[in-house]
DRENPA-3360 file (N, C-alpha, C; in nm, 2 decimals, always signed):
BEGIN
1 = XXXXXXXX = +11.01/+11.74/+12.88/+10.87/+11.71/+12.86/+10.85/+11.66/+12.72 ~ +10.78/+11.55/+12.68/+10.74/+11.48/+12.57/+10.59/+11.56/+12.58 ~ +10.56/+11.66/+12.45/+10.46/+11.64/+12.40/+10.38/+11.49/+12.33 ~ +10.22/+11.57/+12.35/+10.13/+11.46/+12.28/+10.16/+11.50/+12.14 ~ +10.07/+11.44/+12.05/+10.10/+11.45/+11.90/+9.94/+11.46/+11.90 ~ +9.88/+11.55/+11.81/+9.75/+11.56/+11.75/+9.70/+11.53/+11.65 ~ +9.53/+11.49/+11.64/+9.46/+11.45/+11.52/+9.39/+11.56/+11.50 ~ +9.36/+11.67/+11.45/+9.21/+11.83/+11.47/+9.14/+11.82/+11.35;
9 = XXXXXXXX = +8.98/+11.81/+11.34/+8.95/+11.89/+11.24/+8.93/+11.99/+11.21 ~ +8.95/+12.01/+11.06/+8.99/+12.18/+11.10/+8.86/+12.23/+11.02 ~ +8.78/+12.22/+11.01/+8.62/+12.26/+10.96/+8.60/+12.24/+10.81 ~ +8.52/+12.33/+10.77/+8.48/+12.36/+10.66/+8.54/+12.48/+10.60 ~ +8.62/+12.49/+10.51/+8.70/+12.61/+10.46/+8.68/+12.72/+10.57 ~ +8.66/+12.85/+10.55/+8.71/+12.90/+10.70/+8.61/+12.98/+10.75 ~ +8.49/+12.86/+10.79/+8.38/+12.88/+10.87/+8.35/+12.91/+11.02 ~ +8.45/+12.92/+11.06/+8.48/+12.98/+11.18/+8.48/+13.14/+11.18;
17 = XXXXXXXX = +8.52/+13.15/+11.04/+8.51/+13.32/+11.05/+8.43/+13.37/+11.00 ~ +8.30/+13.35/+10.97/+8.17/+13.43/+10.87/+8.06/+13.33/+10.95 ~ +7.95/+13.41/+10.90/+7.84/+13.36/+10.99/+7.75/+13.21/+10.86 ~ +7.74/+13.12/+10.94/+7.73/+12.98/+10.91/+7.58/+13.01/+10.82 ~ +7.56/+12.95/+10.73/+7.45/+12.96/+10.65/+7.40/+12.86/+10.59 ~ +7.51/+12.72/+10.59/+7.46/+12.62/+10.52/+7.39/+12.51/+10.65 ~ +7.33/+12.57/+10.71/+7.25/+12.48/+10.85/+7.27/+12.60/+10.96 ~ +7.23/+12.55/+11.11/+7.22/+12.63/+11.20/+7.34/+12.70/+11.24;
25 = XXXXXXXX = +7.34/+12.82/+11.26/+7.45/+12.92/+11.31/+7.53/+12.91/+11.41 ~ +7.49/+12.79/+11.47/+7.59/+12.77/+11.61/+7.65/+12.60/+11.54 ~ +7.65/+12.59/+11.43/+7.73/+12.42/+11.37/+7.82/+12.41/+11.41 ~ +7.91/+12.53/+11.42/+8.07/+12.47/+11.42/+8.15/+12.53/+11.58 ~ +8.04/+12.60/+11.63/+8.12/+12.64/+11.79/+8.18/+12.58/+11.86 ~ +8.13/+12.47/+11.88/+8.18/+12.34/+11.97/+8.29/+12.30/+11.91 ~ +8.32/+12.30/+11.77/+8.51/+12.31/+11.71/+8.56/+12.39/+11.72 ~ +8.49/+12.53/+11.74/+8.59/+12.64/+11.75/+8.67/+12.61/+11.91;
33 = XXXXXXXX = +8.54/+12.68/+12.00/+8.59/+12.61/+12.14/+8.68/+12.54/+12.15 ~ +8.68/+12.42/+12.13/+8.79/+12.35/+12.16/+8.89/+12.36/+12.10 ~ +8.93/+12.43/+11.95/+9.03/+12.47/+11.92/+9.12/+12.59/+11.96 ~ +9.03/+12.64/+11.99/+9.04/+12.81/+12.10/+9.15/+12.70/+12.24 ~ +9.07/+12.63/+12.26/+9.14/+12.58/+12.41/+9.28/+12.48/+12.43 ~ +9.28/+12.46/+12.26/+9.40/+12.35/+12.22/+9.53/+12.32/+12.31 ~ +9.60/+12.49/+12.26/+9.73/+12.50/+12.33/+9.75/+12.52/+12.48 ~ +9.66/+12.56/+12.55/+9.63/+12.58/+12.66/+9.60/+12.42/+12.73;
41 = XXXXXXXX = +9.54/+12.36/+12.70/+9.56/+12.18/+12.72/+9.67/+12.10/+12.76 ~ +9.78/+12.15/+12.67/+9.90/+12.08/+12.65/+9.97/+12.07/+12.80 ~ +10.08/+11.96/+12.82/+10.17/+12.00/+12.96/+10.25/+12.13/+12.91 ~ +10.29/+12.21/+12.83/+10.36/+12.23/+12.80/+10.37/+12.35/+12.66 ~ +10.38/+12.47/+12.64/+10.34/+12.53/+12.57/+10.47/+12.51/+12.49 ~ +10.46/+12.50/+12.32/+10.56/+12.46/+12.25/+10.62/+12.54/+12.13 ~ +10.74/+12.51/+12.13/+10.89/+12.56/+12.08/+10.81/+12.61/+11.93 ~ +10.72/+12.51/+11.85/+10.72/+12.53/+11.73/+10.61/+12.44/+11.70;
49 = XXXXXXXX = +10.53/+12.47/+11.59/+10.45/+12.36/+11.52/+10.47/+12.28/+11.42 ~ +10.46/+12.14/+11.44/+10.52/+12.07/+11.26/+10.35/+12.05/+11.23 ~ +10.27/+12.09/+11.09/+10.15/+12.08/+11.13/+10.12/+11.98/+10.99 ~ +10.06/+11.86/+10.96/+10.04/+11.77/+10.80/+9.88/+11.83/+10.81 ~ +9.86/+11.93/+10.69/+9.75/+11.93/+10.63/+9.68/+11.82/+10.51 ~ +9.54/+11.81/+10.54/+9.52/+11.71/+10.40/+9.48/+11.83/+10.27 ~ +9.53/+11.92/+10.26/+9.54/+12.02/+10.14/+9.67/+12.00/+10.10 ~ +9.80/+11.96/+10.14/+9.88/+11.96/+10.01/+9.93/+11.79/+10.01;
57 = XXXXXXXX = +9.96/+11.71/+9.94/+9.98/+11.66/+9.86/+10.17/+11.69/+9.80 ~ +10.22/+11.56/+9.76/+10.37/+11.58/+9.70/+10.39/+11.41/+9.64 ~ +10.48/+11.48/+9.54/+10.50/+11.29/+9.53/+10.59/+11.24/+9.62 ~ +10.70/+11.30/+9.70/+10.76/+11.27/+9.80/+10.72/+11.35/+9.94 ~ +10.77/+11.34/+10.07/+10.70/+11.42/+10.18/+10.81/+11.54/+10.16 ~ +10.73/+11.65/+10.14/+10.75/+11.76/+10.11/+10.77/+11.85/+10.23 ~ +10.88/+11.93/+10.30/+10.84/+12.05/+10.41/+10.87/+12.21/+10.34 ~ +10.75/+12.27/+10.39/+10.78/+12.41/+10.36/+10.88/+12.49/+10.46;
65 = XXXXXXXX = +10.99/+12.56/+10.40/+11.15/+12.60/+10.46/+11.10/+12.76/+10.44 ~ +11.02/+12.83/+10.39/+10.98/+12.96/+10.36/+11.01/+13.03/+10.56 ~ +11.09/+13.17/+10.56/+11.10/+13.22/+10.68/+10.96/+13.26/+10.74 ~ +10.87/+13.30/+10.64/+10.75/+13.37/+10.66/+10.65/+13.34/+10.55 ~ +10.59/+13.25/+10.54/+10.49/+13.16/+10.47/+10.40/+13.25/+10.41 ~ +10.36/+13.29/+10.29/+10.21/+13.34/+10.28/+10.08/+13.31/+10.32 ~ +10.02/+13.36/+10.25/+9.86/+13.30/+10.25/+9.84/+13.20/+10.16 ~ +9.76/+13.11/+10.15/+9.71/+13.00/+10.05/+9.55/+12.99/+10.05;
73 = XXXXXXXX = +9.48/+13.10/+9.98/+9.36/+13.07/+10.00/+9.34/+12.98/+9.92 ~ +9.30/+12.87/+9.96/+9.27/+12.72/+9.83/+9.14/+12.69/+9.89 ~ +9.04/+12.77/+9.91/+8.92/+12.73/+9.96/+8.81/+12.87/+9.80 ~ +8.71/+12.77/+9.81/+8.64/+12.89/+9.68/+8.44/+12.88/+9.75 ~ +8.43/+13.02/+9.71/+8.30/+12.99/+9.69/+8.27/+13.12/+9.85 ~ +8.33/+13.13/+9.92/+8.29/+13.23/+10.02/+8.31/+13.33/+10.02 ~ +8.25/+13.40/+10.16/+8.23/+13.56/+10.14/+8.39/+13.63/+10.13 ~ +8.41/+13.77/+10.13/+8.57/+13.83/+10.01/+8.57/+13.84/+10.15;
81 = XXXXXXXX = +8.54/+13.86/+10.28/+8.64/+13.90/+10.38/+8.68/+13.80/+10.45 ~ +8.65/+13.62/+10.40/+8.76/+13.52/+10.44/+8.86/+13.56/+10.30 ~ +8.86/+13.61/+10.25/+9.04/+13.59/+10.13/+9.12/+13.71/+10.23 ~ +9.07/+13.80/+10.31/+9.16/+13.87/+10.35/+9.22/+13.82/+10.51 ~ +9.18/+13.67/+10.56/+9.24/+13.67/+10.69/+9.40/+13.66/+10.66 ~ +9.45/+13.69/+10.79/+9.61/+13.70/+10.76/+9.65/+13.63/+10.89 ~ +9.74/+13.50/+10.91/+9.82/+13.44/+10.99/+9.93/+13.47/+10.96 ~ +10.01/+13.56/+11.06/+10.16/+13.58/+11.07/+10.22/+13.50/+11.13;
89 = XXXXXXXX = +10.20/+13.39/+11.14/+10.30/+13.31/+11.23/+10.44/+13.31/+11.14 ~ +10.57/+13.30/+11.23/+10.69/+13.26/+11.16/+10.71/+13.11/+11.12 ~ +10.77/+13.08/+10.99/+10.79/+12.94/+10.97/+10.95/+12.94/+11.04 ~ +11.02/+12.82/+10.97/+11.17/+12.82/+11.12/+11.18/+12.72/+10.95 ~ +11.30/+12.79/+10.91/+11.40/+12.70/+10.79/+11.48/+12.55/+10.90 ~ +11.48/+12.58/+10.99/+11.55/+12.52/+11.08/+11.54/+12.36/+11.14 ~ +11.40/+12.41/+11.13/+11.31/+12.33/+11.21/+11.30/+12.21/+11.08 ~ +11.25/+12.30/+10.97/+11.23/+12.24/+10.79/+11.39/+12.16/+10.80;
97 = XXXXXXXX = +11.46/+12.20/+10.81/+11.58/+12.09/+10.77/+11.58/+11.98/+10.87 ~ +11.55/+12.00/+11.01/+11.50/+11.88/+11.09/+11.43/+11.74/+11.07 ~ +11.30/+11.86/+10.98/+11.29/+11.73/+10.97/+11.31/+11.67/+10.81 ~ +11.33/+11.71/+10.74/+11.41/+11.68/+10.65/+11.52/+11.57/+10.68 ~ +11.61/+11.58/+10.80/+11.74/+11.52/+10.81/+11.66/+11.38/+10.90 ~ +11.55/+11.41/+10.99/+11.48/+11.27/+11.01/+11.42/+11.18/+10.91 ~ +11.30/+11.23/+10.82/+11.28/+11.19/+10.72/+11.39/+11.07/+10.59 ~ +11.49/+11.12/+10.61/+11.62/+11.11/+10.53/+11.65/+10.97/+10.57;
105 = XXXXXXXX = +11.71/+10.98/+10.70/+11.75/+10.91/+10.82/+11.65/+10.77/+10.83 ~ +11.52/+10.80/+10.78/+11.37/+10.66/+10.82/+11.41/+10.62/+10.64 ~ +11.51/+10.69/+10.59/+11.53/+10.59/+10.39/+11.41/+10.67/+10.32 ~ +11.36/+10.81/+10.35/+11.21/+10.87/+10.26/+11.27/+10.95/+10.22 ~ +11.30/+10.95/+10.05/+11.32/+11.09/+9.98/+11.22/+11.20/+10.01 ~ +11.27/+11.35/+10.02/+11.22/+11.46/+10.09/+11.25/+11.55/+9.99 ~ +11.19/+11.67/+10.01/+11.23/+11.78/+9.97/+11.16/+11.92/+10.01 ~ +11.20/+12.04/+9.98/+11.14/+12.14/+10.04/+11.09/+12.27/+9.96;
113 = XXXXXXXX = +11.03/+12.32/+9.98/+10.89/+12.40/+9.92/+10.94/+12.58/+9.96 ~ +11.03/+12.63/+9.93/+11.04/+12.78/+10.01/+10.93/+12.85/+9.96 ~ +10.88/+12.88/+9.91/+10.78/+12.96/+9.83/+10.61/+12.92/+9.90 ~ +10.57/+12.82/+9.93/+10.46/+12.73/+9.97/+10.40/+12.85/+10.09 ~ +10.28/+12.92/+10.08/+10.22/+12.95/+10.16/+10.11/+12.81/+10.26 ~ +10.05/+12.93/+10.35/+10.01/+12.83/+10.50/+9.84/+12.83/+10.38 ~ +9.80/+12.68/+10.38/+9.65/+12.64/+10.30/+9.57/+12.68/+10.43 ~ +9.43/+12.64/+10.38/+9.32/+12.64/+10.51/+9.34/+12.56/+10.62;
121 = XXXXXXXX = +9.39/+12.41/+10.59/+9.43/+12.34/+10.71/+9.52/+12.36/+10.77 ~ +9.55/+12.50/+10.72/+9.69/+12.51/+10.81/+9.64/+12.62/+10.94 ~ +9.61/+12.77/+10.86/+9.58/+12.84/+10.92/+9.43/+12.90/+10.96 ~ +9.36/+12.82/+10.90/+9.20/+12.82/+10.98/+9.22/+12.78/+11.12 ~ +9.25/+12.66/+11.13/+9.25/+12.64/+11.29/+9.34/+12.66/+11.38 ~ +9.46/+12.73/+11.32/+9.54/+12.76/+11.42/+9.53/+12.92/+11.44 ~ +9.46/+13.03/+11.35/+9.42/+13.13/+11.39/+9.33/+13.14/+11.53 ~ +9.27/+13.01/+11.54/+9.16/+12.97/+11.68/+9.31/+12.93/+11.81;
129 = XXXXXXXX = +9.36/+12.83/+11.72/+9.47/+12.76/+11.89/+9.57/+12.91/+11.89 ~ +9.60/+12.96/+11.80/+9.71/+13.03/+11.84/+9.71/+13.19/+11.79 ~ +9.57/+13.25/+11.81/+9.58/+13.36/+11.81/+9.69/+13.44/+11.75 ~ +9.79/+13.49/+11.83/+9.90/+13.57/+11.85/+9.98/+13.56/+11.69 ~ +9.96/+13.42/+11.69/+10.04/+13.37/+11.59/+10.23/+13.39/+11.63 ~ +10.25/+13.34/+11.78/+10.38/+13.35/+11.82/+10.44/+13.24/+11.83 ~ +10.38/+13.13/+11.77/+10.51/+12.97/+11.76/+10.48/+12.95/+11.60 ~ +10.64/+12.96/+11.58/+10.68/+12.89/+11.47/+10.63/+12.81/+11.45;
137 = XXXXXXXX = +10.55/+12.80/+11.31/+10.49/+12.71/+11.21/+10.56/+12.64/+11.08 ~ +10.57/+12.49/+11.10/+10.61/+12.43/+10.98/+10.48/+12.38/+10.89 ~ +10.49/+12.36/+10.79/+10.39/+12.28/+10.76/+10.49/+12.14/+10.64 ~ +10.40/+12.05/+10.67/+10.43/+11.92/+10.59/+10.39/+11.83/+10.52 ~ +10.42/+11.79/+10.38/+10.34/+11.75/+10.30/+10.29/+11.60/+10.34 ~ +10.18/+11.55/+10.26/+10.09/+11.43/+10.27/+10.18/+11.36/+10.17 ~ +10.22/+11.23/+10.15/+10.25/+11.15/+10.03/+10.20/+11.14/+9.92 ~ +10.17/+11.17/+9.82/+10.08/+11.18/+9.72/+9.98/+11.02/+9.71;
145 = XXXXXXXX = +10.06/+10.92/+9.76/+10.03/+10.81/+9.69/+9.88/+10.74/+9.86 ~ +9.95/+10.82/+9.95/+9.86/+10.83/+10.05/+9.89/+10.67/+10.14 ~ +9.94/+10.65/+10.13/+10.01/+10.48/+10.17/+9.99/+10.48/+10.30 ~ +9.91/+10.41/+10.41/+9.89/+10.45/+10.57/+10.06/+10.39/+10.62 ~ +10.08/+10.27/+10.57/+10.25/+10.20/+10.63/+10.33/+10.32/+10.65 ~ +10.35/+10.40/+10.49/+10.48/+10.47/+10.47/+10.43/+10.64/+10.59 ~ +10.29/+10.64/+10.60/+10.25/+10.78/+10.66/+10.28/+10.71/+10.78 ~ +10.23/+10.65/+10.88/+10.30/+10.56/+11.00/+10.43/+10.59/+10.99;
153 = XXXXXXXX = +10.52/+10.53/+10.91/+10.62/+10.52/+10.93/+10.69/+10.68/+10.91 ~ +10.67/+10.78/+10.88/+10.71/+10.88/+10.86/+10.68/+10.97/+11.01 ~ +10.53/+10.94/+11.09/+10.56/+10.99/+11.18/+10.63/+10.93/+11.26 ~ +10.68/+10.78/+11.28/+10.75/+10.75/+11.42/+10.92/+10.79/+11.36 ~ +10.92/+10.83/+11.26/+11.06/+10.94/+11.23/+11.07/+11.02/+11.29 ~ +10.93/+11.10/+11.26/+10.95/+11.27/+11.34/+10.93/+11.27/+11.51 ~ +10.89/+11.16/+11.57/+10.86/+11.11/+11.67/+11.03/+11.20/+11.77 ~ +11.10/+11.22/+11.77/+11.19/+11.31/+11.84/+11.19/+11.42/+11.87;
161 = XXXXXXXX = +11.09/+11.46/+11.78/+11.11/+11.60/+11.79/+10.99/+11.65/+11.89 ~ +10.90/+11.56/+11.94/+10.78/+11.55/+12.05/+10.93/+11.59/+12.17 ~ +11.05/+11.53/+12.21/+11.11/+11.60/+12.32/+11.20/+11.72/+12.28 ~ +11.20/+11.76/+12.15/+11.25/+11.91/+12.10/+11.16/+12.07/+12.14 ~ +11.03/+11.97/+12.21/+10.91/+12.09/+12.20/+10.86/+12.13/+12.08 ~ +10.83/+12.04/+11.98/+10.79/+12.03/+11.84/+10.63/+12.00/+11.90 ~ +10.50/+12.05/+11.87/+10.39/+11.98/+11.88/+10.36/+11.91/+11.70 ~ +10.34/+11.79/+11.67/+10.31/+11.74/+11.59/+10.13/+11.74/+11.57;
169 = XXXXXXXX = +10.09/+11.83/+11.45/+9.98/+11.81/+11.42/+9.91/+11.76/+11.30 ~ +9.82/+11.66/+11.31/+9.74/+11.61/+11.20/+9.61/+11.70/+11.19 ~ +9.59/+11.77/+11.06/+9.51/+11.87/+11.01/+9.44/+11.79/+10.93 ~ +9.33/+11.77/+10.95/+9.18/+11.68/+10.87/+9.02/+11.71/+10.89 ~ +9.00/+11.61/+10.83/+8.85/+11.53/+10.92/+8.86/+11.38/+10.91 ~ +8.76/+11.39/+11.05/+8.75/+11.25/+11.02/+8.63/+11.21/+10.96 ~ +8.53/+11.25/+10.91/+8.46/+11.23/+10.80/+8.49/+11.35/+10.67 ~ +8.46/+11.29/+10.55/+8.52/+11.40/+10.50/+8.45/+11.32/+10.31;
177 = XXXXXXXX = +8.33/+11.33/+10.35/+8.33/+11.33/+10.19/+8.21/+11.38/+10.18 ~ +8.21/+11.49/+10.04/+8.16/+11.58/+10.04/+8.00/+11.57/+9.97 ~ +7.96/+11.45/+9.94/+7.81/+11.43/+9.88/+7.75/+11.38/+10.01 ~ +7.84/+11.36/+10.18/+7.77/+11.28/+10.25/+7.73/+11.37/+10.37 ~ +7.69/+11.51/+10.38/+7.68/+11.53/+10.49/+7.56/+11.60/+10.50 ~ +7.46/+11.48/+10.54/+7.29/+11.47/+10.55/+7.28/+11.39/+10.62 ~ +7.16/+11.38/+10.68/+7.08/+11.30/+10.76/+7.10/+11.11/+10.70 ~ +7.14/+11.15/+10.59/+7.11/+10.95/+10.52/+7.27/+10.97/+10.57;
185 = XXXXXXXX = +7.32/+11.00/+10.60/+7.50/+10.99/+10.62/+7.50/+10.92/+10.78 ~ +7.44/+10.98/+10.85/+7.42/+11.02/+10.99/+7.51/+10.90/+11.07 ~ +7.39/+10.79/+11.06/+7.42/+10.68/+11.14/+7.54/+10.61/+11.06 ~ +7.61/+10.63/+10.94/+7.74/+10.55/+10.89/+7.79/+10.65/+10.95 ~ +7.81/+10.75/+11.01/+7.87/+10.86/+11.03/+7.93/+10.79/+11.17 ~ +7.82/+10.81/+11.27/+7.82/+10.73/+11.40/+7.91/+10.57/+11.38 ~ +7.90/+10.51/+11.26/+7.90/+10.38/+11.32/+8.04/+10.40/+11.29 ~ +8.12/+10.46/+11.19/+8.26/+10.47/+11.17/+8.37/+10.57/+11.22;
193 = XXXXXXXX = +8.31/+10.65/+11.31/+8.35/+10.73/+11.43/+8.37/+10.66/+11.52 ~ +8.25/+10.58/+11.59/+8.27/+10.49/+11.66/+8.36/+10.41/+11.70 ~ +8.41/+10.29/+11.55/+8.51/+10.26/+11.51/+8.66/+10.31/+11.54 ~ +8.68/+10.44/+11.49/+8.78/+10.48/+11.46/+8.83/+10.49/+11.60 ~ +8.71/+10.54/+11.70/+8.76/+10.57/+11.85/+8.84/+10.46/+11.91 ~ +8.75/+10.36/+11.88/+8.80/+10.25/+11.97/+8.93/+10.21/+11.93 ~ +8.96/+10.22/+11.77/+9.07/+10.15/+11.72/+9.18/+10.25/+11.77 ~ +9.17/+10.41/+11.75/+9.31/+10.46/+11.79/+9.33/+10.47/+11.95;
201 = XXXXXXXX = +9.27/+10.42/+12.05/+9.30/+10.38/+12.18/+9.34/+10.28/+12.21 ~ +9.36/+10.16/+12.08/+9.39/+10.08/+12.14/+9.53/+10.09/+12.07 ~ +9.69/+10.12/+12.16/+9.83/+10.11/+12.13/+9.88/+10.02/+12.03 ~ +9.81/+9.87/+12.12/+9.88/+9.75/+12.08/+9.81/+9.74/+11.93 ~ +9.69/+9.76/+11.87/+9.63/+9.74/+11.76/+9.65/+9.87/+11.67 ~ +9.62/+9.99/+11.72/+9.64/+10.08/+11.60/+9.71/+10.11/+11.48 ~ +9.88/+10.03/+11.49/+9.93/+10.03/+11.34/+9.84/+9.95/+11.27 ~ +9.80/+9.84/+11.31/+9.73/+9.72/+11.21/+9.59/+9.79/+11.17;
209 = XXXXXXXX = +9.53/+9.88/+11.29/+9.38/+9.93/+11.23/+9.38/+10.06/+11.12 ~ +9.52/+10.14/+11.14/+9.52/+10.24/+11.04/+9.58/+10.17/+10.90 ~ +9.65/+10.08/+10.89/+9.70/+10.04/+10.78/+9.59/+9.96/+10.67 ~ +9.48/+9.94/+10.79/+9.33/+9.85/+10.72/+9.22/+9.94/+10.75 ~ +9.24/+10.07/+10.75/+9.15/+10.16/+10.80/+8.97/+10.14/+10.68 ~ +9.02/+10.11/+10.59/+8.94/+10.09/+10.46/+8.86/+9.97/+10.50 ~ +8.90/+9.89/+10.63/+8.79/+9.77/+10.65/+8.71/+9.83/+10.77 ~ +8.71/+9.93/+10.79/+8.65/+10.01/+10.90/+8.49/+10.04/+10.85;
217 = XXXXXXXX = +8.37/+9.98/+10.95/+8.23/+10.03/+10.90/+8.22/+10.17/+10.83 ~ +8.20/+10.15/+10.72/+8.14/+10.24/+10.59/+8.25/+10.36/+10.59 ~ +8.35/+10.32/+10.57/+8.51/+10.36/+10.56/+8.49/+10.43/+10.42 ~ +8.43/+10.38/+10.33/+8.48/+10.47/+10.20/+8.34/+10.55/+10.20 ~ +8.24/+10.53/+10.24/+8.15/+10.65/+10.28/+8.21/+10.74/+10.34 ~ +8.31/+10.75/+10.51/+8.34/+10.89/+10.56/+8.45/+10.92/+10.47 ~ +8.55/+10.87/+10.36/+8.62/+10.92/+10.31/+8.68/+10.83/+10.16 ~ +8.58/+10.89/+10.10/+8.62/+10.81/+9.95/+8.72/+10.82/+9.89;
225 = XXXXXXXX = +8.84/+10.95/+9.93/+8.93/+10.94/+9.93/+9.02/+11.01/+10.04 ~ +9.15/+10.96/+10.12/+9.14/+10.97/+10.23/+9.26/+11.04/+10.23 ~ +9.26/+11.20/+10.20/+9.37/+11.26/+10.20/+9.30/+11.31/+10.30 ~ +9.25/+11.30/+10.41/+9.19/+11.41/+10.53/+9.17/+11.32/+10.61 ~ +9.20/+11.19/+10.62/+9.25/+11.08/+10.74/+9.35/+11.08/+10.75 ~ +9.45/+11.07/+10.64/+9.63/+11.06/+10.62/+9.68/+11.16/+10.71 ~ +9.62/+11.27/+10.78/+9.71/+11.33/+10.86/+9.68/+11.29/+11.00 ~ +9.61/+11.20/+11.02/+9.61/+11.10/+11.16/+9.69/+11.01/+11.15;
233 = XXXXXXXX = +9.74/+10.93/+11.04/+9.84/+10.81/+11.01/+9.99/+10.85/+11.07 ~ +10.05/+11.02/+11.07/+10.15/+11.03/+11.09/+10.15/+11.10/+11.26 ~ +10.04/+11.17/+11.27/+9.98/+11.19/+11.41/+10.04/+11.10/+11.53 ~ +9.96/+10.95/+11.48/+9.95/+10.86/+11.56/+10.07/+10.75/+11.55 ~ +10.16/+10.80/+11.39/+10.25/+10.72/+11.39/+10.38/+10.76/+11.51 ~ +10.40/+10.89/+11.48/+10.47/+10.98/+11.64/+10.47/+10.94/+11.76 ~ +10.32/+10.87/+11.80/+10.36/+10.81/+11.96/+10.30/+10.67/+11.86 ~ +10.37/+10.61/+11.83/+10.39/+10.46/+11.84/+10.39/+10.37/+11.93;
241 = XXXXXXXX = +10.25/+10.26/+11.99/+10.32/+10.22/+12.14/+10.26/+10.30/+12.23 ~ +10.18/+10.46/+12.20/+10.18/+10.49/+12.34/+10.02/+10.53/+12.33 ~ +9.98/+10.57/+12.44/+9.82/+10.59/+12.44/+9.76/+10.65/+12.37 ~ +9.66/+10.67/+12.33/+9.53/+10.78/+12.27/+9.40/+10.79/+12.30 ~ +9.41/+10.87/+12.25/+9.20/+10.93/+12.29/+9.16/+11.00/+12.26 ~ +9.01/+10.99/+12.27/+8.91/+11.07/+12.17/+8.95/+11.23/+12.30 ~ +8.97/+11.37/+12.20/+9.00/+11.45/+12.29/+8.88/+11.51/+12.21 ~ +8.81/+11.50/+12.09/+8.71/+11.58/+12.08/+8.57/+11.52/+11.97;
249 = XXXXXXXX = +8.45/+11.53/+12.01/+8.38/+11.44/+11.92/+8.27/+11.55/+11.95 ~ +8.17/+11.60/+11.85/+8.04/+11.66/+11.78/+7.99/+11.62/+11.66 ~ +7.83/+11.63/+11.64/+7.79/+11.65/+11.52/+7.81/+11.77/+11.46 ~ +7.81/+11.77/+11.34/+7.79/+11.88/+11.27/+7.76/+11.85/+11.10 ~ +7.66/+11.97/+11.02/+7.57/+11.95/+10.95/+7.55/+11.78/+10.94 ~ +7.53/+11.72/+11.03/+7.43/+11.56/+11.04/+7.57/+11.48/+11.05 ~ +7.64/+11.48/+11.05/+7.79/+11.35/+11.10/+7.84/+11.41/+11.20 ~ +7.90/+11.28/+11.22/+8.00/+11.27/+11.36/+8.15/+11.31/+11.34;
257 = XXXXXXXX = +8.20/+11.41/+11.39/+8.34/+11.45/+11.35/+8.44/+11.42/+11.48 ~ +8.56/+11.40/+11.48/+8.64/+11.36/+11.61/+8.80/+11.42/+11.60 ~ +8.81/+11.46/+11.73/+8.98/+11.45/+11.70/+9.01/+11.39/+11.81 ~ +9.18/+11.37/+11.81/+9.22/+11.25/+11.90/+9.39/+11.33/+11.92 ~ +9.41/+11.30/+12.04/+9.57/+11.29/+12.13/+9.64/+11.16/+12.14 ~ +9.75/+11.15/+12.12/+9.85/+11.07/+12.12/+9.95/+11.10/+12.22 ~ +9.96/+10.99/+12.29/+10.12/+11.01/+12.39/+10.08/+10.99/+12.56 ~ +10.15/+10.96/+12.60/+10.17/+10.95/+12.73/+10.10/+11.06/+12.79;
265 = XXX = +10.12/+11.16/+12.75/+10.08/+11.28/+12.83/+9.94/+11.34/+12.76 ~ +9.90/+11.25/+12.65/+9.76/+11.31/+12.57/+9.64/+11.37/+12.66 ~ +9.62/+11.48/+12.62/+9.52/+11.52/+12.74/+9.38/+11.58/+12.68;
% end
């Protein structure tokens, strides 16, 4: 069985766990839900997670090899009982040299992080998909330089490991800039969601629309800088050629947020 490859947003630092205060109290349900229902979606419940947050950054693509990851609270400003959530998932050194030996193999200098705990995009939203915290968790770095070609081209590297039982996930938003989320945001919000929908369903066009994603209606409005799109570039670079779709779209505080499936079996 070929896993799909995923696009999720993973919220607002870890607003899923404390009660919502910056707008109405029910903002972010409709993401939790469906992240609650993620893994249960799949054909296929999976071996392990390779998961690209847009919190870390490397100057080369970096994987964390750590057996048992820490915490990385890299989020500031919230209540003291989000610093104490705890995701035990296992990492897999194993898995880390995998993809390391793929990465290698596509000509991308690599390297690896043993020490690197799990950030918010790691384990905010997979405390929702995966509870238990019982599938090994990789996590993998963003390019520093953020290049959509070389991020493309790094997922249809990892693209093998979708039939290893690897689920490949892109950890983001799709809007994501932080002076825009008001009512004057709203409709650029809509009109470049919009956008984005149509362009990653379409196979035959989406390398050419993620590589010119910046010509997309009011593109540097949802992301003036686009380390929280770059983990849909390798998402979508994974199934290469193969289908996609909007698997999740809401407002929240006044924009439009979406995530998307990749693959033959995207569901």
């Amino acid at each position: 069985m070929t896993l799909p490859t995923l696009y999720i947003p993973h919220g607002a630092g870890p607003c899923f766990f404390m009660d919502w205060t910056r707008g109405p109290a029910d903002t972010w349900d409709a993401t939790a839900a469906w992240l609650k229902g993620l893994i249960a979606d799949l054909p296929e419940r999976p071996k392990a997670i390779l998961i690209i947050s847009g919190h870390w950054e490397a100057p080369v693509f970096t994987v964390g090899s750590a057996p048992a990851p820490p915490m990385l609270f890299d989020y500031n400003g919230f209540p003291e009982h989000t610093y104490r959530l705890a995701f035990n998932a296992p990492g897999s050194p194993a898995l880390a040299a995998r993809v390391q030996a793929l990465l290698r193999g596509a000509g991308f200098p690599t390297a690896q992080d043993a020490t690197r705990g799990y950030d918010h995009g790691v384990f905010v939203p997979l405390l929702l998909a995966t509870p238990d915290a019982d599938i090994p968790v990789v996590q993998l770095s963003l390019r520093a330089d953020l290049d959509p070609a070389a991020h493309l081209a790094a997922g249809s590297a990892l693209a093998p490991l979708r039939d290893e039982g690897v689920l490949i996930v892109g950890s983001g938003m799709s809007w994501h800039n932080m002076g825009g989320f008001s009512p004057a945001f709203t409709a650029r919000s809509q009109a470049f969601d919009a956008w984005l929908g149509e362009a990653m369903a379409d196979p035959a066009g989406r390398d050419e629309a993620i590589r010119h994603w910046d010509r997309g209606p009011y593109a540097r409005d949802a992301h003036p800088r686009e380390e929280h799109l770059a983990p849909l570039f390798v998402a979508a670079g994974a199934a290469r050629g193969e289908p996609g779709r909007l698997s999740f779209r809401d407002t929240v505080m006044d924009v439009t947020i979406s995530g998307y499936a990749f693959g033959a079996d995207a569901r």
